[in-house]
N, C-alpha and C positions, 0 to 999 in steps of 0.2 A: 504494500500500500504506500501511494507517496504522500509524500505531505505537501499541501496547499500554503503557498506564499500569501503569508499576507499584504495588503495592497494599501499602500496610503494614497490620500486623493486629496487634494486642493481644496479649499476652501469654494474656491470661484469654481474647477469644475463640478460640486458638488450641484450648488444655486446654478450653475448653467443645464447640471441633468435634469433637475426636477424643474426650471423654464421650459424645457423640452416639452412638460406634461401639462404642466401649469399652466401655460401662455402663447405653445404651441400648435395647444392640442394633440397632441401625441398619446397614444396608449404608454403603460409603463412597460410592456412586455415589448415596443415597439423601442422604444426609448432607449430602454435599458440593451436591448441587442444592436441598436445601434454603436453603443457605446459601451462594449464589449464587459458589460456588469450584470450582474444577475438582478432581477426582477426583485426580490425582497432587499437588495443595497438599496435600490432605489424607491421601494415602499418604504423604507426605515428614514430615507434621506427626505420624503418628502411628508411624511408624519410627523420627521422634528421641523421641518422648515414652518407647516402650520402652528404647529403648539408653539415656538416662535415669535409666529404671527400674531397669535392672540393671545 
């Protein structure tokens, strides 16, 4: 079994993934395979950016 590298990510492109969904309109399953992430980095990233929000 290998082991999985973990991934550090920008500040900016985090707020640029979830623009993608947010502001784009983009699915997050679209989004995130654009930007070669998994679908729950990007549910996680856009669940903190709301609570954030508000």
């Amino acid at each position: 079994m290998t082991k999985r590298a973990n991934r550090n990510y920008t500040a900016e492109f985090k707020q640029e993934a979830v623009a993608l969904v947010t502001e784009q309109g983009y699915s997050v399953p679209k989004a995130a395979a654009s930007l070669g992430i998994t679908d729950k980095i990007l549910y996680n990233w856009k669940a903190k950016f709301e609570a954030e929000q508000s």
